[in-house]
Structures are given as structure tokens and as C-alpha cells.
C-alpha positions as a Markdown table, in Angstrom:
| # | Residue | x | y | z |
|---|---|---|---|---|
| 1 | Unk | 72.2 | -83.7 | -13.5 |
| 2 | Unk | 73.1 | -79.8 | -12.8 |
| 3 | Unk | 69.8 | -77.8 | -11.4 |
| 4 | Unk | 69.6 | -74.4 | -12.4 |
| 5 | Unk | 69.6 | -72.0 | -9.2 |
| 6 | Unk | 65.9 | -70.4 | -8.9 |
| 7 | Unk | 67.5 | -66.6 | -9.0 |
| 8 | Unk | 69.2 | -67.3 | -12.5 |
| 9 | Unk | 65.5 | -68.8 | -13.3 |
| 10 | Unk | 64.1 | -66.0 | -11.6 |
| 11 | Unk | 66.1 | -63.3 | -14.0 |
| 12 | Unk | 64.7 | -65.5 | -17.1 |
| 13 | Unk | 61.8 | -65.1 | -16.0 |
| 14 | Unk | 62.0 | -61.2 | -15.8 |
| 15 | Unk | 64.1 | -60.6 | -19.4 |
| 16 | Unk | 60.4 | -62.7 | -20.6 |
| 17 | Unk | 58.5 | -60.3 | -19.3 |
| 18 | Unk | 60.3 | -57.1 | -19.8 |
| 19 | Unk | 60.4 | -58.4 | -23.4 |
| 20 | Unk | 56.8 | -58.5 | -23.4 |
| 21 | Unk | 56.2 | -55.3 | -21.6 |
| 22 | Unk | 58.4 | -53.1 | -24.0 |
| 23 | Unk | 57.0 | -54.6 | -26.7 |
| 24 | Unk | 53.6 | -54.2 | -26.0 |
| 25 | Unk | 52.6 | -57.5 | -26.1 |
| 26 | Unk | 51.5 | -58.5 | -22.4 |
| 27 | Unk | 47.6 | -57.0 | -21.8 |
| 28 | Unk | 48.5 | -54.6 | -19.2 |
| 29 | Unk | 51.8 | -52.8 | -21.3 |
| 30 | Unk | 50.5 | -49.8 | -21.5 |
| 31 | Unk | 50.9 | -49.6 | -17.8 |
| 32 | Unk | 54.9 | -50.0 | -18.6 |
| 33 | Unk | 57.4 | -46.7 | -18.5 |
| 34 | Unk | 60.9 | -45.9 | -17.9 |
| 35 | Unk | 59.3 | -43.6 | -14.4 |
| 36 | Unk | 61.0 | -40.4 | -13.5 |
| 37 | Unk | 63.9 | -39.0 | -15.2 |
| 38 | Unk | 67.1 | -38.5 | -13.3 |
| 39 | Unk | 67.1 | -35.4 | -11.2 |
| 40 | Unk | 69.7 | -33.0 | -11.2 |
| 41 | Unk | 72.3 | -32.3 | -9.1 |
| 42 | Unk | 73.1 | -28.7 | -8.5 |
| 43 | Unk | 76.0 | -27.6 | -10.0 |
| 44 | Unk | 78.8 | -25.7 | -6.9 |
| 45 | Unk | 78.8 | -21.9 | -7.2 |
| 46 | Unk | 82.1 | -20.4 | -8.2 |
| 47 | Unk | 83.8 | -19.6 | -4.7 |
| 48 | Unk | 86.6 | -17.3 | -4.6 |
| 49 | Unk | 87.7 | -13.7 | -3.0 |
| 50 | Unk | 85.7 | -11.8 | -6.0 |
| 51 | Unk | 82.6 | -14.0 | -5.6 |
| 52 | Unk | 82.3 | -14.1 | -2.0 |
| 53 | Unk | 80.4 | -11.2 | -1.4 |
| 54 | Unk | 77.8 | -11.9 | -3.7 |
| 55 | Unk | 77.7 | -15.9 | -2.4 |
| 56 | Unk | 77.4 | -14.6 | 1.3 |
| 57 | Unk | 73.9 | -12.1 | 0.1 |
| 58 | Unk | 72.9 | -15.1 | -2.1 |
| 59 | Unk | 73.0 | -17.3 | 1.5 |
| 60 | Unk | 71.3 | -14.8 | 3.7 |
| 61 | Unk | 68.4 | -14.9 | 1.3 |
| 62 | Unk | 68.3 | -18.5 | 1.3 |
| 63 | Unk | 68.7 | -18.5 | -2.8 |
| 64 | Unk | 71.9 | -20.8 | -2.4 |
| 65 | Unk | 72.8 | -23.4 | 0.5 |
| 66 | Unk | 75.9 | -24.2 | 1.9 |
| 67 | Unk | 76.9 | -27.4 | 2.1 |
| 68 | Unk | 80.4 | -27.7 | 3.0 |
| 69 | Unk | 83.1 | -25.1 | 3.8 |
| 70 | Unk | 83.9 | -23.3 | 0.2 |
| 71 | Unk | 81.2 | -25.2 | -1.2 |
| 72 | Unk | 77.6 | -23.8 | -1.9 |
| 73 | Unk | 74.9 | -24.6 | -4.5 |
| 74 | Unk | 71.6 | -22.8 | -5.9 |
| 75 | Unk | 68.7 | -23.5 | -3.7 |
| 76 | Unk | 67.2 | -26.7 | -5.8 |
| 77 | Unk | 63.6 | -26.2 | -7.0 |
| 78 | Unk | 60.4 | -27.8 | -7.6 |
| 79 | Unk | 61.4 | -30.9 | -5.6 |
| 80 | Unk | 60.8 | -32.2 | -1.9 |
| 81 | Unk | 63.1 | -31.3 | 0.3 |
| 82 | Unk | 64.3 | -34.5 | 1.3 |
| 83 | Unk | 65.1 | -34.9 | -2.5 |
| 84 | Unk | 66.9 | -31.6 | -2.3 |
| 85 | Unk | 68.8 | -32.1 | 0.9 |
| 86 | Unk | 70.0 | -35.5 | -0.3 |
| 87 | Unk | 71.6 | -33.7 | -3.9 |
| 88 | Unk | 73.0 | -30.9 | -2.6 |
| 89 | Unk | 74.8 | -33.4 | -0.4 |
| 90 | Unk | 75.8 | -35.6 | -3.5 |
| 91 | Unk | 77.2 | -32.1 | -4.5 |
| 92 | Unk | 79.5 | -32.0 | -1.3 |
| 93 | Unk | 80.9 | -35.1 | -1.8 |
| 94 | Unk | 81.6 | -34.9 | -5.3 |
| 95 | Unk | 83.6 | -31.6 | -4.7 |
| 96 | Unk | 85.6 | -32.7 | -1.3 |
| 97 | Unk | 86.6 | -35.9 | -2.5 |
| 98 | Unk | 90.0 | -35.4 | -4.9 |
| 99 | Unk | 90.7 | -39.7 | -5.6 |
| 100 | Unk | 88.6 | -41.5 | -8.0 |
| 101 | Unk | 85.3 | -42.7 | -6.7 |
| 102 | Unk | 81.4 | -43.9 | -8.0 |
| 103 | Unk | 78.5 | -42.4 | -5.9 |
| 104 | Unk | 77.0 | -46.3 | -5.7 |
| 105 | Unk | 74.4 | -48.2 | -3.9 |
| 106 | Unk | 71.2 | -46.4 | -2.7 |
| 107 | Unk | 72.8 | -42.9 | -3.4 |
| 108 | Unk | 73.6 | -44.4 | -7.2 |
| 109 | Unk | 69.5 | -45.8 | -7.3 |
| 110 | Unk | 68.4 | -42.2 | -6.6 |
| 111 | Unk | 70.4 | -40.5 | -9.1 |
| 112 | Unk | 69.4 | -43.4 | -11.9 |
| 113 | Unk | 66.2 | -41.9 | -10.7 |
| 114 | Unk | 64.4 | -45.2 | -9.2 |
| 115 | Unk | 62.0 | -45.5 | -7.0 |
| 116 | Unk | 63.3 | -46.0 | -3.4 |
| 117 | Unk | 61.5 | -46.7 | 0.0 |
| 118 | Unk | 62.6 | -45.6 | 3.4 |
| 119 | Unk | 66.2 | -44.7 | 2.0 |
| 120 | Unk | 68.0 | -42.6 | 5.2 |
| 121 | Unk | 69.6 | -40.3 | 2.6 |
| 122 | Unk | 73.5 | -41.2 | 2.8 |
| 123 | Unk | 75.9 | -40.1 | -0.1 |
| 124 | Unk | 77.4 | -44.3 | -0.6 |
| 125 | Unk | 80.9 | -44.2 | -3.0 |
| 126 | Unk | 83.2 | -46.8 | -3.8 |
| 127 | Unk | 87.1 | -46.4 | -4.1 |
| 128 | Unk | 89.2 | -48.7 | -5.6 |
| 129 | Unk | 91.4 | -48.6 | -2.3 |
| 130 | Unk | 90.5 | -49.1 | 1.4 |
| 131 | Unk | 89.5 | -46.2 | 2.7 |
| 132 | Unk | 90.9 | -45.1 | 6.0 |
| 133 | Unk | 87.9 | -44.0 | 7.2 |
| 134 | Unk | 84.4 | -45.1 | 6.3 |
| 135 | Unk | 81.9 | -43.3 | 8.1 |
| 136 | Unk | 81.4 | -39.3 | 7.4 |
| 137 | Unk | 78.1 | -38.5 | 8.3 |
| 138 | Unk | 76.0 | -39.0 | 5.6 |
| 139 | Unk | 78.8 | -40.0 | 3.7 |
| 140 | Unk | 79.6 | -43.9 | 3.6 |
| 141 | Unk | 82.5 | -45.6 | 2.2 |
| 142 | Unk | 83.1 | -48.5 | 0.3 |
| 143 | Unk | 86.2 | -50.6 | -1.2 |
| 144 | Unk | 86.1 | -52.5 | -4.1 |
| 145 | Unk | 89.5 | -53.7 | -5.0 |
| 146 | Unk | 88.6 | -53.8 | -8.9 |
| 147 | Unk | 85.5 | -51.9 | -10.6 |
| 148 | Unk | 85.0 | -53.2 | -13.8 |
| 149 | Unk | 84.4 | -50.9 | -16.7 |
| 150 | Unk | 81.2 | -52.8 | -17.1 |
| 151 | Unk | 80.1 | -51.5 | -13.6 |
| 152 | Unk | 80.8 | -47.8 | -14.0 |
| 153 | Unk | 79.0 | -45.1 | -15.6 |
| 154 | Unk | 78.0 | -41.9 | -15.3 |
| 155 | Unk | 74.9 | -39.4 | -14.6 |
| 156 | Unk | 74.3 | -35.8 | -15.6 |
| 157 | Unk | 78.1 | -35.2 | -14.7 |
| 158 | Unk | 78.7 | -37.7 | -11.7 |
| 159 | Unk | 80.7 | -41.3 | -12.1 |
| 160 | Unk | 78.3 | -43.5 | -10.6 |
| 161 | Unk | 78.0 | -47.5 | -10.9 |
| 162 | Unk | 75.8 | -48.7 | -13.5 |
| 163 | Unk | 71.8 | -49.6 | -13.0 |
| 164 | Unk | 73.2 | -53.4 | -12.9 |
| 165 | Unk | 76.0 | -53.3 | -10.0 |
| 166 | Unk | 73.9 | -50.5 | -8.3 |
| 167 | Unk | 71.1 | -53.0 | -8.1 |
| 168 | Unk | 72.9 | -55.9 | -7.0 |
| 169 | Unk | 74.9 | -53.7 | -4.4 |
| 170 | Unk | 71.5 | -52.4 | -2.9 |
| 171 | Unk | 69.6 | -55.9 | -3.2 |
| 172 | Unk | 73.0 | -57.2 | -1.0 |
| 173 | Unk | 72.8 | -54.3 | 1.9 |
| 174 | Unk | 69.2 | -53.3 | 1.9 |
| 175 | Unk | 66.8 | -54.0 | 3.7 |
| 176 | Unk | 64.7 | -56.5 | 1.7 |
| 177 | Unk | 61.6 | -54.1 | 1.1 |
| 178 | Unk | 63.8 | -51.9 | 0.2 |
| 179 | Unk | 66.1 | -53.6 | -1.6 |
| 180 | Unk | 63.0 | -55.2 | -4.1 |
| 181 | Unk | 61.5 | -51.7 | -4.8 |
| 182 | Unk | 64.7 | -50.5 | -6.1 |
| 183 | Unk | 65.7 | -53.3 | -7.5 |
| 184 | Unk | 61.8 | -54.1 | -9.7 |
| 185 | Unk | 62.5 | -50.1 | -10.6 |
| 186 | Unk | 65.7 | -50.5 | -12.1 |
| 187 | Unk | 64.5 | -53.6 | -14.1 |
| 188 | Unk | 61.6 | -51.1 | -15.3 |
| 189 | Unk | 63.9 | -48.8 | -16.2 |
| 190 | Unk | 66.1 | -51.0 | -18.5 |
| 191 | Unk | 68.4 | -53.0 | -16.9 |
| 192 | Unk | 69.9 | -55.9 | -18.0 |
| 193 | Unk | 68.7 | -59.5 | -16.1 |
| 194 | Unk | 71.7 | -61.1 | -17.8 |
| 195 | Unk | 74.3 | -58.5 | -16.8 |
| 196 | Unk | 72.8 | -58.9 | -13.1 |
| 197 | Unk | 73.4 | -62.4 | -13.2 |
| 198 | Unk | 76.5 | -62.1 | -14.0 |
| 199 | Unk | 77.5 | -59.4 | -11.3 |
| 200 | Unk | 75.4 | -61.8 | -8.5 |
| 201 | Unk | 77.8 | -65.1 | -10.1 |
| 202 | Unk | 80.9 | -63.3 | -9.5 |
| 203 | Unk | 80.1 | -62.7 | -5.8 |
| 204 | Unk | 78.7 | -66.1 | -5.0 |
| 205 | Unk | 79.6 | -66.7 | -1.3 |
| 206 | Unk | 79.8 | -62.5 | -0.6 |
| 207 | Unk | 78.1 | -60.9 | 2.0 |
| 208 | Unk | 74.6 | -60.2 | 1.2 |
| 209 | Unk | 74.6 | -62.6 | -1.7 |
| 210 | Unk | 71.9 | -65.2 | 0.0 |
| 211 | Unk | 69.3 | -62.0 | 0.2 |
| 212 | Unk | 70.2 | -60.6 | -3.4 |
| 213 | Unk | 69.3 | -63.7 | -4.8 |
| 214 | Unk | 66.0 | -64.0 | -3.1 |
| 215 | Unk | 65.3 | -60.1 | -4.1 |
| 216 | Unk | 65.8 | -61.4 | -7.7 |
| 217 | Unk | 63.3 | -64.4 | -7.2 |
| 218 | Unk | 60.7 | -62.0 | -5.5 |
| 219 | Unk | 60.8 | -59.5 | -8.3 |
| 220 | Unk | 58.2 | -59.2 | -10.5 |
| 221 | Unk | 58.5 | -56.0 | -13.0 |
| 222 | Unk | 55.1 | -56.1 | -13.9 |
| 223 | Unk | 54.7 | -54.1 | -11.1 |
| 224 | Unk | 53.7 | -50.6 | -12.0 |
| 225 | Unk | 54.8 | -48.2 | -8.4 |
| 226 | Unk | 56.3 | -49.2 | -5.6 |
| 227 | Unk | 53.0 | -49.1 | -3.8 |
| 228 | Unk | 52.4 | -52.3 | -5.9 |
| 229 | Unk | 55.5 | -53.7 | -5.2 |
| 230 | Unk | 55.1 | -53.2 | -1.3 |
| 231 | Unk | 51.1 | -54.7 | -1.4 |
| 232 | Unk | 52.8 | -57.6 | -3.3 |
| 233 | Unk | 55.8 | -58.4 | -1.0 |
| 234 | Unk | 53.4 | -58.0 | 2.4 |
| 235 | Unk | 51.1 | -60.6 | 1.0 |
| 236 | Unk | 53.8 | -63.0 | 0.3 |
| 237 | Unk | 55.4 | -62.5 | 3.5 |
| 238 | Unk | 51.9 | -63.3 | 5.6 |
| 239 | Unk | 51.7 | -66.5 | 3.8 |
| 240 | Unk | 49.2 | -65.9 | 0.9 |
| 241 | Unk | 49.1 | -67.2 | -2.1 |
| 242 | Unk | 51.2 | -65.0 | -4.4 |
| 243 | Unk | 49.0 | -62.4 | -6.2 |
| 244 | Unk | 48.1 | -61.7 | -10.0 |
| 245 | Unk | 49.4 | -58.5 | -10.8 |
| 246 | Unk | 47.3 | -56.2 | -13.3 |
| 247 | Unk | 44.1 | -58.3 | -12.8 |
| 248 | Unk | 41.5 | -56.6 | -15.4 |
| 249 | Unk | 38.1 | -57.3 | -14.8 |
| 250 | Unk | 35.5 | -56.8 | -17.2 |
| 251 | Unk | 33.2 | -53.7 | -16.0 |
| 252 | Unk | 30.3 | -51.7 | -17.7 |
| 253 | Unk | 32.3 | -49.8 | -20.5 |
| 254 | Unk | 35.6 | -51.2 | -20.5 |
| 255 | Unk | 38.1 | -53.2 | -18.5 |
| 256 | Unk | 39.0 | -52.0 | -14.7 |
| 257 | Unk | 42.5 | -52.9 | -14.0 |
| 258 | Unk | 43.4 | -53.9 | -10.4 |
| 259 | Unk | 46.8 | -53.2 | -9.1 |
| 260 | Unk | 46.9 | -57.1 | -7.7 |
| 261 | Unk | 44.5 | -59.4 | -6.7 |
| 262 | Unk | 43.2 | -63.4 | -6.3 |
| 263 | Unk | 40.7 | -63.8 | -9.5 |
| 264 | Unk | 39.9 | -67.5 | -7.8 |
| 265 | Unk | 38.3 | -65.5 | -5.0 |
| 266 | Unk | 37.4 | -62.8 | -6.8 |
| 267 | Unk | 39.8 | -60.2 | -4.2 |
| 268 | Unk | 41.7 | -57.8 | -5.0 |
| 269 | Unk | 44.3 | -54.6 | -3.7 |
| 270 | Unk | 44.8 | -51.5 | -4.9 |
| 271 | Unk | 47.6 | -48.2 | -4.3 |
| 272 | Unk | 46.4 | -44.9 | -3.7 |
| 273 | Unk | 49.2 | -42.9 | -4.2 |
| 274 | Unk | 49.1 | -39.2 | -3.5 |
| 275 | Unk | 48.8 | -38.3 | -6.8 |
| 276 | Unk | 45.4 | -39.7 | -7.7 |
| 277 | Unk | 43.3 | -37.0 | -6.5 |
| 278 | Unk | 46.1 | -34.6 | -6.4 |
| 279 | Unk | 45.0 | -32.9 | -10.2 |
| 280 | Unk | 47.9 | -33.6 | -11.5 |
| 281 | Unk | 46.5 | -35.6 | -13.6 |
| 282 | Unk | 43.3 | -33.6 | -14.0 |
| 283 | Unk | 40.1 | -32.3 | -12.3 |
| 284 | Unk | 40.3 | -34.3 | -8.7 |
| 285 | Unk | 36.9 | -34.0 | -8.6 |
| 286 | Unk | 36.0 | -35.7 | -11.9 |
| 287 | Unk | 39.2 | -37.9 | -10.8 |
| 288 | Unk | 36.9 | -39.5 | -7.8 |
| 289 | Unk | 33.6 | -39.4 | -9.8 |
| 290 | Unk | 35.4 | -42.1 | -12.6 |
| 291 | Unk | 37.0 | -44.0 | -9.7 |
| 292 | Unk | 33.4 | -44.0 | -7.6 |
| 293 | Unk | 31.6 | -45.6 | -10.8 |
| 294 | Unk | 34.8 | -47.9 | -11.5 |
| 295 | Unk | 34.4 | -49.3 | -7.9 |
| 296 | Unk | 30.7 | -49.9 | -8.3 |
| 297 | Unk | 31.2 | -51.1 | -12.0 |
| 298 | Unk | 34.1 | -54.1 | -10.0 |
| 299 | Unk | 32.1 | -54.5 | -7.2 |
| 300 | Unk | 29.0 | -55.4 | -9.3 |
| 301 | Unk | 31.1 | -57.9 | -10.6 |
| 302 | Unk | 31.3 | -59.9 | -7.5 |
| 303 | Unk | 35.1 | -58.7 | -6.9 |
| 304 | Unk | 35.9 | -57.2 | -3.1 |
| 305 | Unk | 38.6 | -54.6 | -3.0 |
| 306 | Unk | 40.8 | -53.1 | -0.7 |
| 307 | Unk | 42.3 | -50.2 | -0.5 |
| 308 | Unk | 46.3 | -49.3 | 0.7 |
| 309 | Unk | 47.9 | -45.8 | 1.0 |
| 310 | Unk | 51.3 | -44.6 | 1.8 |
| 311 | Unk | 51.1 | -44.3 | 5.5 |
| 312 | Unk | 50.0 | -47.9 | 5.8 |
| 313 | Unk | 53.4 | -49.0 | 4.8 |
| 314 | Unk | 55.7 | -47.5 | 7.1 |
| 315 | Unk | 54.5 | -49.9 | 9.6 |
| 316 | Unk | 55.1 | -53.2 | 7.3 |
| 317 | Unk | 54.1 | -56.0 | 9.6 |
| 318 | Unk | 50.7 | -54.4 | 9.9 |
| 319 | Unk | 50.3 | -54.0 | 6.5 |
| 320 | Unk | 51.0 | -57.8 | 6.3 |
| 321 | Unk | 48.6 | -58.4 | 9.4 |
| 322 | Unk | 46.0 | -56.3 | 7.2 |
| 323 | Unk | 46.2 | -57.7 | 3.6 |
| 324 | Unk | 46.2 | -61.5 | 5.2 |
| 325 | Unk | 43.2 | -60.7 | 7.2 |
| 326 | Unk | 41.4 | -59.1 | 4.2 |
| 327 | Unk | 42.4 | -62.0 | 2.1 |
| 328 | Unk | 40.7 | -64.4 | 4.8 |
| 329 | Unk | 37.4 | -62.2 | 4.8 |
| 330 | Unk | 37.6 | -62.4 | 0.8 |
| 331 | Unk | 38.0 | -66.1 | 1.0 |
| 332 | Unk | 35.0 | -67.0 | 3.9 |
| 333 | Unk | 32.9 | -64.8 | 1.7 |
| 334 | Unk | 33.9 | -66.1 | -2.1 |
| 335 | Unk | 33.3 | -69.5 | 0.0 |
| 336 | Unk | 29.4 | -68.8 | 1.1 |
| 337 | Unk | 28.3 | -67.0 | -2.4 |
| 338 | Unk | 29.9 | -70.3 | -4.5 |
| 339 | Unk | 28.0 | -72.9 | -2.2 |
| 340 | Unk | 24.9 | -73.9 | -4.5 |
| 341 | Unk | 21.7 | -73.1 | -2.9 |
| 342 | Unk | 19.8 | -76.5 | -2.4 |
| 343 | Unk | 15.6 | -76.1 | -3.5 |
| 344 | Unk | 12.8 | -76.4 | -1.0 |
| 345 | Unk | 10.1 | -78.2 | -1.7 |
């Protein structure tokens, strides 16, 4: 009798619950969305004798950037500058290199406009031919003797590999936090679990192919940020029993919705992103009014929560060290309020 490998499973699995998600039917869809848009890549200023005056002026008052010799782009704005350092790069490469290539792997995840986590910022492409030289700075080169036309597509301009192959390239090469926030983001954003099976079949015994398969059993697209998807992995990884995600409980006026949690010992986590109480999404005050009742409202109904921001994940192992030992303190206590008080005479 033929067993069925747990990552193909695992993709089942996921097609069930996007299915349920995009049509609305699981309890928590109307925490589902595609996420952000893909940004845009500056376009290269025309760069000749007649325009080089005006360019050079343009530079020395930092309204365009130079990014390689004869190339320069506007200033991007209205986006970190992390974000814009890493596309006016993508520019650079697109106009130096003259062969056919695909901006792929992380590179391709950013400009599919996924969430990443801890990406370094290198420009990857793959050529159909070996490159002589792989390594350019922030420029990294790979060779793929064949790229289907299933795997290729392209972006506001730029040939890039598809959501499908990018995933599977990053969930092969990435680190494995990493790797699962991308790849949970590009299931969000409608990729197909059948076409990544397909791509992960093909390189069965590849480099990498022992990890993707795990990322693909570790995803869960229910996840709604990659906050959720970092709180999730850490518990996991400590040895906890793997979390609920979207666990309402029932609270004076409505339904609270935790990001994860344990509802048999009534614990759970939850991501505070930057934008909470940033008023973007309203009056930050009023913002930590509603989320000051909301916590009395859970915590009146016998549930412990904890709190994780950004900063705590940068140093992963202590995030682990910190959910298990919140778990255990959830546990001990669940433990002492459920032990039936014996009468006195």
C-alpha cells in the first residue's frame, strides 16, 4: 500500500482552507486578504549627452539616485528605505543585465509583494545558462538549465518567476522562518497548492527539497501577518502543542478574536504590530481605549494572554524560550482554578 507523503497532505490541507477562507465560509474569513499590492519599481531616467545636465542637478538635490554608472532613477516615495534601496537596486539589474533572466527567489517574493522577514536585500535572477560569475554584490545568480513557461511571469514590467516557483525556490534556500512567512504569504495571496506540488515533485532529491517540504507541512494560511506566523512557528519549535489560530472567545458585546492560543487552557498570544496604535487605522487613542476593554472583556473570561511585538522576534530562540514559559505558567494556573474545591464541614 503506497502512503501519501505528509507535504502533498499538507498542500491538501491548505487548497481546504484557502477554499474556505475565500469563500467566506471558515468563522474568522473576514480576517482573509490578498495583503499589500506589489510595489513599484522606479522606472531609469533617460541618460544621454542632452539629459545629463539636468540628471546631474536632479542628483545633487537628492530628487533622483544613482544606482549604477548611466543608470539613475527618481527618488522612490512614501516607502521605507530599505524598501526603496532594495527597488532601485532591482532597477540596476534589470538595466545592466542584456541575456534573458527572472528576478526569482526572495527578490521575486518582494516584488509579488509578500510579506518577508529578515530578507538581507539581494537582487536573486535566474539564467537559463551558467553564469560565469554568481556573486555581484547584492546581485546573486542562479542557473536553471530549463524555466518552464509555467514558472515565469511577470510584474509591473519585470520577468520574474511565478508566486508558485518563487515559493518553492525560497522555502528550498531560506532560512526556515523565513522561508514559512513567505511562503504562508504567497498562499494568501493566491497561489496554487497543486502547482507547488508539482514544482516540489519535480525536484525530489534537490538541494533544499527536505526543508521545502517541511515549510509546506508547517504552513498554515489561516495565519493573518507574519507576526502570527512567527508566534506560531516559535511555539512549535519549543515543543508545545500546536496552537489554534483565530481563537474567538465570547466577550461582553461580541466575539474577541485571538491571533493563536490553547482554548483547553484557556491561553492565548497575540501580535502587536506597529500599526495598531499608529492611527492609521483611526484615533490611537480610542484605538487603546477598545483594546483596554477587549482585554478586560477576555480576561474576565478566564483566558490569560500574552503579548509579542516586533522586536521580540529578531532574537527567535528567546521568543521560543518566552512563549514556552508563558504556556507553562498558563498551564500550572488553568491546572489550580479546574481542581474542584472539596467542602468543609
Amino acid at each position: 500500500m503506497t502512503t501519501t507523503p505528509s507535504h502533498t497532505l499538507a498542500l491538501r490541507r491548505i487548497a481546504l482552507q484557502l477554499d474556505a477562507l475565500t469563500a467566506g465560509e471558515a468563522p474568522h474569513s473576514r480576517f482573509y486578504s490578498a495583503d499589500s499590492p506589489p510595489p513599484t519599481v522606479p522606472p531609469a531616467l533617460q541618460y544621454d549627452k542632452t539629459t545629463r545636465p539636468l540628471v546631474a542637478d536632479a542628483a545633487k538635490s537628492e530628487r533622483v539616485v544613482r544606482v549604477r554608472r548611466g543608470v539613475y532613477v527618481p527618488t522612490p516615495e512614501s516607502v521605507r528605505a530599505f524598501d526603496a534601496e532594495f527597488l532601485t537596486e532591482v532597477r540596476g539589474v534589470v538595466e545592466a543585465l542584456d541575456t534573458e533572466f527572472w528576478i526569482s527567489h526572495t527578490a521575486a517574493a518582494r516584488l509579488h509583494g509578500l510579506w518577508t522577514y529578515r530578507d538581507p536585500g539581494h537582487v536573486h535572477v535566474i539564467h537559463e545558462y551558467h553564469p560565469s560569475v554568481q556573486d555581484e554584490g547584492r546581485l546573486i545568480r542562479h542557473w536553471s538549465k530549463r524555466l518552464p513557461a509555467r514558472d515565469r511571469t511577470v510584474v509591473g514590467g519585470i520577468p520574474v518567476t511565478t508566486l508558485e516557483r518563487t515559493m518553492v525556490d525560497v522555502a528550498c534556500s531560506a532560512p526556515l522562518s523565513c522561508a514559512l512567512v513567505i511562503v504562508t504569504a504567497g498562499f494568501r495571496a493566491g497561489a496554487d497548492p497543486v502547482v507547488v506540488g508539482q514544482i516540489l515533485d519535480e525536484r525530489a532529491g534537490g538541494r533544499g527539497v527536505v526543508q521545502a517540504r517541511r515549510v509546506m507541512e508547517l504552513c498554515d494560511p489561516d495565519c493573518a501577518s507574519p507576526g502570527e506566523v512567527l508566534m506560531r512557528l516559535a511555539a512549535i519549535l519549543a515543543g508545545l502543542p500546536q496552537p489554534q489560530i483565530q481563537v474567538p472567545v465570547a466577550i461582553p458585546g461580541g466575539t474577541a478574536w485571538l491571533d493563536l492560543g490553547w482554548p483547553a487552557i484557556r491561553a492565548g498570544l497575540e501580535f502587536d504590530g506597529a500599526v495598531k496604535f499608529s492611527g492609521l487605522l483611526g484615533d490611537p487613542l480610542a484605538a487603546r481605549d477598545r483594546q483596554s476593554s477587549r482585554q478586560a472583556g477576555i480576561e474576565h473570561a478566564g483566558w490569560q494572554v500574552e503579548s509579542v511585538v516586533w522586536d521580540e522576534t529578531v532574537e527567535f530562540e528567546a521568543l521560543q524560550e518566552r512563549i514556552c514559559a508563558f504556556y507553562r505558567r498558563a498551564a500550572t494556573r488553568h491546572s489550580r482554578s479546574s481542581k474542584p474545591v472539596l467542602a468543609t464541614a
